[in-house]
N, C-alpha and C positions, 0 to 999 in steps of 0.2 A: 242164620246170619242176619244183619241190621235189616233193616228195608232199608228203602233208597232214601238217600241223604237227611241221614240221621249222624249226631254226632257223636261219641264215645269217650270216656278220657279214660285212661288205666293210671293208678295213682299206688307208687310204692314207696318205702323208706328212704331209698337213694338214685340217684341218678341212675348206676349201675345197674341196681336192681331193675328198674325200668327196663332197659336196655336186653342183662344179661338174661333176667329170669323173666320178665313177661312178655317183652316181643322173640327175640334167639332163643331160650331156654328151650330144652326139650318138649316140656309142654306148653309151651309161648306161642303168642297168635300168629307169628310165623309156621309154626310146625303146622297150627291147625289148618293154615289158609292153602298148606303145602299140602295136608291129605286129603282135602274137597278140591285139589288141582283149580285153585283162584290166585294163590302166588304171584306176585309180577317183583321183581325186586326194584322196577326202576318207580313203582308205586311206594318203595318204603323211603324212609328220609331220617338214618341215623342217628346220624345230629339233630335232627329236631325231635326226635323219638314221633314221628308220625307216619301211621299208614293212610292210602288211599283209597278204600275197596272200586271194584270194579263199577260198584251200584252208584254213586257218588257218596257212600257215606266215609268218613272220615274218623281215624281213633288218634286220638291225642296222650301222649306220656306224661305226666307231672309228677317229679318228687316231692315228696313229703316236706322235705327240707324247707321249702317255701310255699309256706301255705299261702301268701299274697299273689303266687300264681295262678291262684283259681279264684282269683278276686275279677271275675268281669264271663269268663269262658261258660258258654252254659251248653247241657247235656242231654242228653236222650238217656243215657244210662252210662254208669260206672262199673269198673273193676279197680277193687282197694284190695290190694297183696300186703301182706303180712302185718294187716292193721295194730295189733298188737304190738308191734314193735316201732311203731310212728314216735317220732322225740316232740313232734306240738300237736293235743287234739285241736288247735285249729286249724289244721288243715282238714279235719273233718266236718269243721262247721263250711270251711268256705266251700268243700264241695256241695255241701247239701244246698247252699245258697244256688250253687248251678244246675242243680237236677230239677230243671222247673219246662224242659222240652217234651214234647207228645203230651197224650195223653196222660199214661202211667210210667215216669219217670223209675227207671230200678238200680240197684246196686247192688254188687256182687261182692262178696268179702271173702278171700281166702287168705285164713290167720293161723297159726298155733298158736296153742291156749294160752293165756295168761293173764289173769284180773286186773285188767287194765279198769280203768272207770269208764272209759266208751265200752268198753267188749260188756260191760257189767251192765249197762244202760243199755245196749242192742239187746241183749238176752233179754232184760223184760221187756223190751217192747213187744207188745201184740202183732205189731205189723212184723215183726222180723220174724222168719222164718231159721231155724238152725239145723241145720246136716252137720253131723259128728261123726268123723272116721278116725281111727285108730291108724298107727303106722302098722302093728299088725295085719289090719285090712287093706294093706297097701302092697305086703307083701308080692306082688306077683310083677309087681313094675321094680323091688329094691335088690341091689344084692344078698346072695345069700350069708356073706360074710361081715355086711353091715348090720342085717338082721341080730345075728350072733352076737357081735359089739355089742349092739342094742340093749338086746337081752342080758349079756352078761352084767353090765355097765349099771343098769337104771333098770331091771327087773324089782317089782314091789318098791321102790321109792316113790315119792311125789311127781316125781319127770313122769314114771312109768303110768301112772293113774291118768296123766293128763294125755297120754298119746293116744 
């Protein structure tokens, strides 16, 4: 987890997304803060999409939607959800503007694939790092009848290549 008072932003496509899938979501920093028993609900702030960990550090929500949200807020480190699917790469400039806290500011990206021209510029970068999982490799967290869909659906197409 952060060390102490350090600050966070998580930055997704939408509002909701914020919301539904990175802090509530099954695998959203609620569940996680819920299985190392750190949870406090009266630490989360809904509406403002912000948690308060115990440590004093603090994670901030921003939608993509306004990238002049992250014109001023600066960071220890980031979580960008479903980069690929962002509607302005300025919102990727301005968080990089904010990752300028600690020493080694980081940022974490969980995308499905898609040649975006950022996703295409992270890839060469030397500094970026990529983990590539298949939904395949996923299987033991999916159902077994979406699996099936899956396959039947988008087996050997272009969708199938890229999962």
């Amino acid at each position: 987890f952060p060390s102490h008072d350090t600050r966070w932003s998580i930055v997704a496509a939408t509002s909701s997304d914020i919301t539904e899938t990175c802090f509530e979501g099954v695998s959203g920093i609620i569940s996680v803060l819920k299985r190392y028993g750190i949870y406090n609900e009266n630490d989360y702030n809904r509406s403002r999409s912000a948690y308060q960990l115990p440590n004093g550090s603090r994670i901030k929500g921003f939608t993509a939607e306004k990238p002049d949200r992250l014109r001023g807020p600066q960071h220890h480190g980031a979580w960008c959800d479903e980069l690929a699917a962002w509607e302005y790469p300025d919102t990727w400039d301005q968080l990089q503007f904010g990752l300028r806290l600690g020493e080694h500011p980081q940022c974490v990206i969980t995308t499905t694939p898609r040649p975006t021209k950022i996703i295409k510029d992270l890839i060469k970068d030397d500094e970026t790092i990529v983990t590539r999982g298949s939904t395949y490799e996923n299987k033991e967290n999916l159902a077994q009848t979406t699996l099936l869909t899956l396959q039947h659906k988008y087996e050997n197409t272009r969708l199938d290549r890229l999962s």
